[in-house]
SEKELO-319083 format. One line per 10 residues: number of its first residue (from 1); for each residue z, y, x of N, C-alpha, C. Coordinates in Angstrom, 2 decimals. Atoms other than C-alpha are relative to their C-alpha. Last residue first. Example, Ala and Ser with C-alpha at 12.3 -4.5 7.8 and 13.67 -1.06 7.14 Angstrom:
BEGIN
2	-0.06 -1.19 -0.82 7.14 -1.06 13.67 0.73 1.09 -0.77; 0.00 -1.19 0.89 7.80 -4.50 12.30 0.00 1.20 0.90
//
This chain:
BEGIN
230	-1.38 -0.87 0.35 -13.54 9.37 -16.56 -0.47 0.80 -1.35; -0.94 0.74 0.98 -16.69 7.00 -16.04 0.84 0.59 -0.63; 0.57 0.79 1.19 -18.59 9.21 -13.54 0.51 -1.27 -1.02; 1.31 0.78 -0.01 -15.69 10.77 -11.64 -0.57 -0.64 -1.32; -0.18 -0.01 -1.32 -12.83 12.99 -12.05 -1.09 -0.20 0.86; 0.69 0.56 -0.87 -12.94 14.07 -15.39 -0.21 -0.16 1.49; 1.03 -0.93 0.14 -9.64 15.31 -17.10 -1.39 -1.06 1.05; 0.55 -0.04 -1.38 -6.48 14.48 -18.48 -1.69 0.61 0.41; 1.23 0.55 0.18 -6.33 13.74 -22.50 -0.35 -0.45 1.47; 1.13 -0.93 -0.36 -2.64 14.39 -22.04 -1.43 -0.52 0.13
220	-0.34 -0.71 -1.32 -0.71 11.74 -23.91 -1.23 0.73 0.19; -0.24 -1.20 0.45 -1.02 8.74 -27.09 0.13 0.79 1.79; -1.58 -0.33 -0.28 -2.37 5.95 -26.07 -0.09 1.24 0.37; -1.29 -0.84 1.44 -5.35 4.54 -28.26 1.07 0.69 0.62; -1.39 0.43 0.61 -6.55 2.04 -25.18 0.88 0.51 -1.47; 0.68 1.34 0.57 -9.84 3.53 -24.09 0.69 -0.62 -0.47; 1.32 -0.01 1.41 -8.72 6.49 -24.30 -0.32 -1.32 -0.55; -0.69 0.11 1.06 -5.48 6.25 -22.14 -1.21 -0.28 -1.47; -0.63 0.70 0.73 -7.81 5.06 -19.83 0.42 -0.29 -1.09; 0.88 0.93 0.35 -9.77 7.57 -19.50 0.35 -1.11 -0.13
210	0.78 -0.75 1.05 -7.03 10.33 -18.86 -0.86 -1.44 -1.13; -0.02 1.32 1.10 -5.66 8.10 -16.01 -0.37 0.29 -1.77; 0.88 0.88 -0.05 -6.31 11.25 -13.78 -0.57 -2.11 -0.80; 1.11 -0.66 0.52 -3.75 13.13 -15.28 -1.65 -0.61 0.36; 0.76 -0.21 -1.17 -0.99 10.96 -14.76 -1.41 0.12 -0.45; -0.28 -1.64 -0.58 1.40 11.06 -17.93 -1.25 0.19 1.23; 0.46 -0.95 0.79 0.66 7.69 -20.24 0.42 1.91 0.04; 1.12 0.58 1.54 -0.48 5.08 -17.78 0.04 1.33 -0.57; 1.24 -0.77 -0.02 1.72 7.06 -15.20 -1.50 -0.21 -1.07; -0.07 -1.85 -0.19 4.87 6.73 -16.71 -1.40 0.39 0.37
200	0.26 0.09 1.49 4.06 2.81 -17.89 0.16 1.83 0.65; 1.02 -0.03 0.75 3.22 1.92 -13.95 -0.26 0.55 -1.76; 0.56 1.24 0.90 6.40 3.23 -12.91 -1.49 0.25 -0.54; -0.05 0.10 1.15 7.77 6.05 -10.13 -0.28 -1.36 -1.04; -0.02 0.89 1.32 8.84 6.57 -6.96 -0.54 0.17 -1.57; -1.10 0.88 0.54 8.12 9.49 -4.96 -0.46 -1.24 -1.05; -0.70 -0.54 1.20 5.29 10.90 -2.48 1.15 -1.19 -1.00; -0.41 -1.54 -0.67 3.01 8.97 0.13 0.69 0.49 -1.58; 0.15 -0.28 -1.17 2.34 5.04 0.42 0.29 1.71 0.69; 1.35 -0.74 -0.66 3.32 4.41 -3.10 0.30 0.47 1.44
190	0.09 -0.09 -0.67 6.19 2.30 -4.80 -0.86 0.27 0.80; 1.65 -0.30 -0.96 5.39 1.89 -8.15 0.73 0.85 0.94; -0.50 -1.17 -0.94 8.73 0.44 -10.29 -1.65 -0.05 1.07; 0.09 -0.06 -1.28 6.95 -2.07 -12.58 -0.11 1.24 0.90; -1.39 -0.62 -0.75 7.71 -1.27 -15.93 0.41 -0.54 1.32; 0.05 -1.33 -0.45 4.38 -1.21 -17.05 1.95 0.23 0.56; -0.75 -0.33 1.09 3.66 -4.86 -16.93 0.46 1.19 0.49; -1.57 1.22 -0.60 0.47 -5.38 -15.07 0.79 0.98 -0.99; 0.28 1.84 1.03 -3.01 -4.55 -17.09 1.31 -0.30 0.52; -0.67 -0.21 0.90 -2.99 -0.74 -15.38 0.66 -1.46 -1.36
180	-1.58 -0.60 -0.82 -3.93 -2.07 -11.66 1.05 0.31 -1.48; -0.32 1.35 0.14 -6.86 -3.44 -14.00 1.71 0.16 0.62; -0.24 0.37 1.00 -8.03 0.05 -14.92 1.06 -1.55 0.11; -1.11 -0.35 0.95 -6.92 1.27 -11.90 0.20 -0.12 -1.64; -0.76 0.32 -0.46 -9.16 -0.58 -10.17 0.71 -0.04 -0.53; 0.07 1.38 0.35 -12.26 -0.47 -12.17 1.36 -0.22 0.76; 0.03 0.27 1.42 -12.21 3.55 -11.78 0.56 -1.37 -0.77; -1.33 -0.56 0.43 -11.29 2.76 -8.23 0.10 0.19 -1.61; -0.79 1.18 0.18 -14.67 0.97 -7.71 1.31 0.43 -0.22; 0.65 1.50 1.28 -16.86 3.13 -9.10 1.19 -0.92 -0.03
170	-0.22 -0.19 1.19 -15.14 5.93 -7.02 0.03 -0.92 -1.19; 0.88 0.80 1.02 -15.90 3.86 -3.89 1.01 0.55 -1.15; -0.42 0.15 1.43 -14.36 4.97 -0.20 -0.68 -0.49 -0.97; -0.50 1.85 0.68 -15.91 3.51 2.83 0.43 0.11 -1.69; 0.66 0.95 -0.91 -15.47 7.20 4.95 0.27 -1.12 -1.08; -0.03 0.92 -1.09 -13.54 9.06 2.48 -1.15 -0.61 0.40; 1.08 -1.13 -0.18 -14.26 11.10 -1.17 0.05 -0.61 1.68; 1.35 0.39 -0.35 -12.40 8.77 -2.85 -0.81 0.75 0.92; 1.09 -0.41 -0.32 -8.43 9.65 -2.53 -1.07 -0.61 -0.31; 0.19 -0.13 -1.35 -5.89 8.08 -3.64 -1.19 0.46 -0.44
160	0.60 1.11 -0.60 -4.42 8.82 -7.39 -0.21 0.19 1.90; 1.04 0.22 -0.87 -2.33 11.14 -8.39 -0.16 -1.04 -0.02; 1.09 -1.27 0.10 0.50 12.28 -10.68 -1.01 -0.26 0.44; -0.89 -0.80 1.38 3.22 10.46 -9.24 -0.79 0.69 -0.32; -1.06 -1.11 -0.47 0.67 8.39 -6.56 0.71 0.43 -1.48; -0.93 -0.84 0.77 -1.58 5.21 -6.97 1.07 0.71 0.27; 1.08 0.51 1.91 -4.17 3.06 -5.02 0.56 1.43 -1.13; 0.82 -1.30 0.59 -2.88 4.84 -1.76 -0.78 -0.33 -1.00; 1.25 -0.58 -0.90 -0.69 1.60 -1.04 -0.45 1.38 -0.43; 1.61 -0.56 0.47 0.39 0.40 -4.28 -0.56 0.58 0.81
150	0.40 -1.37 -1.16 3.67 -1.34 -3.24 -1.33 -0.30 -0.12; 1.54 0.30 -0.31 4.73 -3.23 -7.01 -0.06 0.98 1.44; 0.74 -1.08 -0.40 8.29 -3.70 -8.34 -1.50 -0.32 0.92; -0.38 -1.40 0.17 9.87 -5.71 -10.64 -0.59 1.33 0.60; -0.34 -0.05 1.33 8.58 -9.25 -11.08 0.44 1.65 -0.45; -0.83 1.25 0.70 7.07 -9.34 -7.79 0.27 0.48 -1.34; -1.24 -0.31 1.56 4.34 -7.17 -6.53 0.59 -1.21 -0.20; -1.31 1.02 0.30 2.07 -6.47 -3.55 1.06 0.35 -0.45; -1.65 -0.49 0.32 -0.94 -3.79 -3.72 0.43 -1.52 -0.17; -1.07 0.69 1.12 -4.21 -3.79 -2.47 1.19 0.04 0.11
140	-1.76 -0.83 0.10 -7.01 -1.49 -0.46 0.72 -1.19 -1.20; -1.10 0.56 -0.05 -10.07 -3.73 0.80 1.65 0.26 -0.50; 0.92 1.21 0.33 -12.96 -1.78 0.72 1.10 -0.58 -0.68; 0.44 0.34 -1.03 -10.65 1.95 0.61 -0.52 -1.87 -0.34; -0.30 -0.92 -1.92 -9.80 4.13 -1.42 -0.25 -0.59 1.28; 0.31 -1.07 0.61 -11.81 1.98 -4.26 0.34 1.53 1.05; 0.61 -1.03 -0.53 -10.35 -1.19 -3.95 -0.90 1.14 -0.62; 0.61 -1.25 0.43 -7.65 -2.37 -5.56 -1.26 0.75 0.58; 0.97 -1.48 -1.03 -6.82 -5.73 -4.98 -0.31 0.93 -0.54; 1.09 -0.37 1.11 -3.95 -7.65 -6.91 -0.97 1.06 1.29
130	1.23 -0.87 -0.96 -1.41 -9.86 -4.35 -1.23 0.79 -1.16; 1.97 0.43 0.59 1.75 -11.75 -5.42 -0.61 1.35 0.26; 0.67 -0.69 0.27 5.10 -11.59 -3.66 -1.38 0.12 -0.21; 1.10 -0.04 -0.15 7.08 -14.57 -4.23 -0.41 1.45 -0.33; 1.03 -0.66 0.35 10.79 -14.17 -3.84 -1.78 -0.39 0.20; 0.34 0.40 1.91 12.81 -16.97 -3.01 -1.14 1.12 -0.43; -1.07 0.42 0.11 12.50 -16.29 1.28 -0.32 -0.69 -1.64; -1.02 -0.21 -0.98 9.47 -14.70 1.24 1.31 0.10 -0.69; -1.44 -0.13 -0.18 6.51 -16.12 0.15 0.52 0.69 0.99; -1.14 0.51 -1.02 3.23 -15.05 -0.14 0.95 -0.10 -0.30
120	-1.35 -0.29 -0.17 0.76 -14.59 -2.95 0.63 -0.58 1.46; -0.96 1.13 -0.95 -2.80 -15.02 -3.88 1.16 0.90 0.03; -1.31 0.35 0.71 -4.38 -12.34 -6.75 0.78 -1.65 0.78; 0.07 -0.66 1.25 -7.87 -11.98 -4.70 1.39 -0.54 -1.29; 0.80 0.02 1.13 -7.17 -13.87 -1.67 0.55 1.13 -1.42; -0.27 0.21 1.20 -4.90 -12.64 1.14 -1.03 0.11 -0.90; 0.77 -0.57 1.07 -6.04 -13.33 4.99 0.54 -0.08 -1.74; 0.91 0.85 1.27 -4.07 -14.53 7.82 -0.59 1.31 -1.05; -0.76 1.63 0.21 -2.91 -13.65 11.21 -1.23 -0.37 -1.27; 0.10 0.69 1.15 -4.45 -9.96 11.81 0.10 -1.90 -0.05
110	0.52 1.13 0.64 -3.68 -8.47 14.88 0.15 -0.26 -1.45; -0.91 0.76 -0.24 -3.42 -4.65 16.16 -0.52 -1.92 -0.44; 0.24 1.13 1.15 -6.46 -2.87 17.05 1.36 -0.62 0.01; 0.63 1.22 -0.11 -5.06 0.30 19.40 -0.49 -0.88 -1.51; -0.22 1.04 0.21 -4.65 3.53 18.82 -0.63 -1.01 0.16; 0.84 1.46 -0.27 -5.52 7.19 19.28 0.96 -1.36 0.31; -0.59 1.06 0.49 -3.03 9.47 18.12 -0.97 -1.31 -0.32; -2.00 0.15 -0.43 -3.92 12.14 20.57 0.47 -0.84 -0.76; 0.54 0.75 -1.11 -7.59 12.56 18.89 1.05 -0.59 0.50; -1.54 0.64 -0.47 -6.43 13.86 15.70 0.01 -1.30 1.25
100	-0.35 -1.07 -0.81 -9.43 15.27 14.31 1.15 -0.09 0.59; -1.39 -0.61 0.46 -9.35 12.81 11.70 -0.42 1.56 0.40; 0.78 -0.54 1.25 -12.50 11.22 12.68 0.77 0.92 -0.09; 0.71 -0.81 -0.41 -11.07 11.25 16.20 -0.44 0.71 -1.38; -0.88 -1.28 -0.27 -7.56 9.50 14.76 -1.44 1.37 0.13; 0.43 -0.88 1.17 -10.27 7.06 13.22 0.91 1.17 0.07; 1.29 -1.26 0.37 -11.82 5.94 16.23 0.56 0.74 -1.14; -0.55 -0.66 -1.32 -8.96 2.83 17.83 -1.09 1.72 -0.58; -0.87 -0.57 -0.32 -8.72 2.10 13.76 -0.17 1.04 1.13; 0.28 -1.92 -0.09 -12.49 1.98 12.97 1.32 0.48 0.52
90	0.67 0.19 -1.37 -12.11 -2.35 13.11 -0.24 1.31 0.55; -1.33 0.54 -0.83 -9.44 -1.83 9.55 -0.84 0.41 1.90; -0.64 -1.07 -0.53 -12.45 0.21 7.92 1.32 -0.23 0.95; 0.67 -1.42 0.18 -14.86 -2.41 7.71 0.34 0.76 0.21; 0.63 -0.40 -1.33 -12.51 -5.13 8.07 -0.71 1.09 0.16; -0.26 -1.60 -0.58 -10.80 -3.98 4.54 -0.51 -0.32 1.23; 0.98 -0.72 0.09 -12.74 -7.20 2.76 0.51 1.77 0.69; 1.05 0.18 -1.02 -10.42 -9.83 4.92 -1.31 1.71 -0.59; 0.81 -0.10 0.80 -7.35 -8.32 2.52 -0.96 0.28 1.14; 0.81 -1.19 0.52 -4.35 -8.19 4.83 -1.51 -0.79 -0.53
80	1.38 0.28 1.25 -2.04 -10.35 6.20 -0.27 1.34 -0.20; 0.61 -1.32 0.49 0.54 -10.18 9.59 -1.03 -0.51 -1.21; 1.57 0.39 0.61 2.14 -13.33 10.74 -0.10 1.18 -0.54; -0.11 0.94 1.33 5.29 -12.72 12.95 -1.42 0.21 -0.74; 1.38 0.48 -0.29 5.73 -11.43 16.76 -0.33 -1.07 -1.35; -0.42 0.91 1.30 8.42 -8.51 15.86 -1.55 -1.11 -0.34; -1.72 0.36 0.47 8.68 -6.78 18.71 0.38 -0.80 -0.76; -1.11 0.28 -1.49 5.61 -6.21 20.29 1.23 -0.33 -0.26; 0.43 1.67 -0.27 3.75 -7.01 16.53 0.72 -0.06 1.80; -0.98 1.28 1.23 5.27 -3.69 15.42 -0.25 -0.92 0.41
70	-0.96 -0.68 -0.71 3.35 -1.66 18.43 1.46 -0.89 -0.79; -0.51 0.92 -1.67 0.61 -3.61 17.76 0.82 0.04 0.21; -0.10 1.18 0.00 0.60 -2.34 14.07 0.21 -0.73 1.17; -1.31 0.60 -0.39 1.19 1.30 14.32 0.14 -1.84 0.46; 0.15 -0.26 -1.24 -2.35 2.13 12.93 1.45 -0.40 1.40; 0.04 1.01 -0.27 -1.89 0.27 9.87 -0.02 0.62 1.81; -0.36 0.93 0.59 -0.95 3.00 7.18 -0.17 -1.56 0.75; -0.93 -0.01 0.23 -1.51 6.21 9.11 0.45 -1.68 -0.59; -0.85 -0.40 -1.00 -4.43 5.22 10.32 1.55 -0.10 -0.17; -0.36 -1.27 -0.26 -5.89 3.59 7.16 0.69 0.45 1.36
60	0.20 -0.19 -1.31 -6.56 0.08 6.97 -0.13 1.23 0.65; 1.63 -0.19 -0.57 -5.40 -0.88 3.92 0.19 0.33 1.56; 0.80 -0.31 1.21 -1.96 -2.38 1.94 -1.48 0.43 0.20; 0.69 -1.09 0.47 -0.99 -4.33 4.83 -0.16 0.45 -0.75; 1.01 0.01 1.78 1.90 -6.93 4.70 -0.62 1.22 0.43; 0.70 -1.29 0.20 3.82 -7.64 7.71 -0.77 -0.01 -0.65; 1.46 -0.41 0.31 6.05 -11.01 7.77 -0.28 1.56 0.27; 0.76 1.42 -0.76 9.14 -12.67 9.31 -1.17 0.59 -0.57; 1.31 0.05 0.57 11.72 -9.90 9.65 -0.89 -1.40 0.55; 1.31 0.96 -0.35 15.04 -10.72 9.89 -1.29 0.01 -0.94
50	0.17 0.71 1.14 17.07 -7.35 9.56 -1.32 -1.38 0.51; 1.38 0.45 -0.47 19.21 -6.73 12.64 -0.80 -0.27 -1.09; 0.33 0.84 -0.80 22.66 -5.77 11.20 -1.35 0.42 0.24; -1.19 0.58 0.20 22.75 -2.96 11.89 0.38 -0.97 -1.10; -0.86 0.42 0.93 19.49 -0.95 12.14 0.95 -1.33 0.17; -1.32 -0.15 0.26 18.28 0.53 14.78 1.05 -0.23 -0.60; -0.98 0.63 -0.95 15.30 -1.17 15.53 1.31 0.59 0.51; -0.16 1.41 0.27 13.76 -0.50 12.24 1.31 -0.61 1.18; -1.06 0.18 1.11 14.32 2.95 13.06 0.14 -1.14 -0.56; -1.03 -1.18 -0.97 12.49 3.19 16.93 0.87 -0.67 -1.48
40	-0.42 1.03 -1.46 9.80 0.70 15.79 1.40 0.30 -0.12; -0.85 1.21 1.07 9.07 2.58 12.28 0.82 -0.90 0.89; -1.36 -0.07 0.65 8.79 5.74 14.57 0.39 -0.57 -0.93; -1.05 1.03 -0.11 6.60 3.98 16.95 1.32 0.77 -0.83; -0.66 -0.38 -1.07 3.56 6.10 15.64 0.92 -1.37 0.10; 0.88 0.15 -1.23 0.67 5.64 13.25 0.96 0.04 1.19; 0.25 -1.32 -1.07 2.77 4.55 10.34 -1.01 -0.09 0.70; -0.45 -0.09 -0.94 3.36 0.69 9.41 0.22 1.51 0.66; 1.03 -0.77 -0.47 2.65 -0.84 6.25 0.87 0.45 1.38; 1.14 -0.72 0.72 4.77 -2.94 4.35 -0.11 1.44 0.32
30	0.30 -1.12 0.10 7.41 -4.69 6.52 -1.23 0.22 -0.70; 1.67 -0.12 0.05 8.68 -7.81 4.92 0.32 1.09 0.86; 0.30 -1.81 0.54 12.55 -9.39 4.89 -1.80 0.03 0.50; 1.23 0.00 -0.78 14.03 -12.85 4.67 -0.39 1.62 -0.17; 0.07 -0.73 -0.85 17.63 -12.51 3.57 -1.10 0.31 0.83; 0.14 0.49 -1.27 17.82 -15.23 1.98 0.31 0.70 1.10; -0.98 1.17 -0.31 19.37 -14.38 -1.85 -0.66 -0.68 1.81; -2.09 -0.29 0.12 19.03 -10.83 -1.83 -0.02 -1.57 0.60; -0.38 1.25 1.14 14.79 -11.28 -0.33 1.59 -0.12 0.17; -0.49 1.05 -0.47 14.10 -7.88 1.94 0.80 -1.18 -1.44
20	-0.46 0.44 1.26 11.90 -5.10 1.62 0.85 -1.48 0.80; -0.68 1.73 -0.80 11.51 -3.31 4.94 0.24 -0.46 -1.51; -1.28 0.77 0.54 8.69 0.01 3.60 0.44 -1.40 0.76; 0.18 1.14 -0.54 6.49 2.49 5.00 1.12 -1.11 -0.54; -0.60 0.81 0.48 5.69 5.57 3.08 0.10 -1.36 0.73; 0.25 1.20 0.77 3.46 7.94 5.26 1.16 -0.34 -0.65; -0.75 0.15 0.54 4.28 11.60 5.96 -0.05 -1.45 -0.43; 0.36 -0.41 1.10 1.10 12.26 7.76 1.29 -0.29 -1.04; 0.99 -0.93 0.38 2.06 12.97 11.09 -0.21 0.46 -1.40; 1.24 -0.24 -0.24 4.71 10.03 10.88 -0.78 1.37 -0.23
10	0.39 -0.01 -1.58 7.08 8.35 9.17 -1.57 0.58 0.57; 0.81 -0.75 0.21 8.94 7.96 5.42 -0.17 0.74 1.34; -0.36 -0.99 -1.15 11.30 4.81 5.82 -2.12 0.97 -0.36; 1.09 -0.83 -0.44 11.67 3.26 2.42 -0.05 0.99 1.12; -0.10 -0.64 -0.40 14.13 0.38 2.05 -1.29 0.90 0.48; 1.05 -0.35 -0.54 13.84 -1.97 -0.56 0.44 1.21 0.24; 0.16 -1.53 -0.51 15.99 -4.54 -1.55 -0.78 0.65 1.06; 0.33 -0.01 -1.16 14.51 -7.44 -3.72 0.41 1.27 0.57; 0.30 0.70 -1.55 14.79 -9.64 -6.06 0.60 0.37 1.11; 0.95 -0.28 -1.07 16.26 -7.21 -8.75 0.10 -1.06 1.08
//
């Protein structure tokens, strides 16, 4: 393994937020952020100090980016994200209201640079490469190295993310997770809410990947229709 990865689980909605950090440098990521300062508060407790030099989005979700200024006061390093989530990223300071969750109104945080369609960043030796998913959201994608992948709300133990959202796109999640399913299945899947698991477990257990398995020959629960394609 590259890379250790610490999962702090924060927030209203239970998010997944992760510090990954490169063995041989010591460079480290955050991926994603909460809506609150309780990644702030526990990041900045830790012993040593971990040197962060990036922030990786997976979308633009409240929970999942809403925090961001509050991370960029402390830790003033290049932020990315997938230019096609503006759309729902620019809704932040509004989307507690959507919510119904007025009280965790927020600011815009910044965006540095932009990740192309399968681009990558470094950090430290590790390269983490970039696949888009959208479908939960314009812009939703996941970053992966050789072993493990953070899937954002693309993919859960059992679940998928949502469609049914502001922005969402069934169509396009269908097409997501077909391609999301093309990486090597024993990439540990690291998701934005609920536990660990691997791309080959859910290929041929997660009930919404039904249509897949079809199209492929692979053996497992037929699953069931979700949307038009399934």
């Amino acid at each position: 393994m590259a890379l250790d990865i610490q999962c702090f689980t924060v927030g209203m909605f239970g998010v997944n937020t992760y510090l990954i950090t490169d063995r041989e440098t010591g460079a480290a990521a955050i991926i994603d952020t909460g809506e609150s300062d309780e990644l702030v508060r526990r990041l900045s407790a830790l012993d040593p100090a971990p040197d962060i030099q990036v922030i990786l989005l997976t979308h633009g979700h409240l929970d999942h980016a809403g925090a961001l200024p509050l991370l960029q006061e402390v830790w003033d390093v290049p932020t990315w994200m997938d230019a096609n989530e503006y759309p729902l990223f620019n809704t932040l300071p509004y989307q507690a209201t959507m919510f119904g969750m007025p009280h965790l109104q927020c600011d815009l945080g910044r965006i540095d640079e932009h990740i192309d369609e399968e681009g990558s960043v470094q950090l430290g030796a590790t390269t983490l490469r970039f696949i888009r998913t959208p479908g939960h959201t314009p812009g939703m994608g996941c970053w992966y190295d050789d072993d493990d992948i953070f899937v954002g709300d693309t993919l859960f133990a059992g679940s998928i993310g949502r469609t049914d959202f502001p922005l969402s796109e069934p169509a396009l999640m269908v097409d997501s997770l077909r391609r999301l399913m093309q990486l090597p299945g024993h990439l540990r899947s690291h998701s934005g809410h609920g536990p660990v698991t691997t791309l080959d477990h859910e290929l041929r257990t997660n009930p919404f990947l039904g249509y897949i398995r079809k199209e492929r020959g692979i053996a497992g629960p037929p699953g069931f229709a979700w949307t038009h394609g399934t």
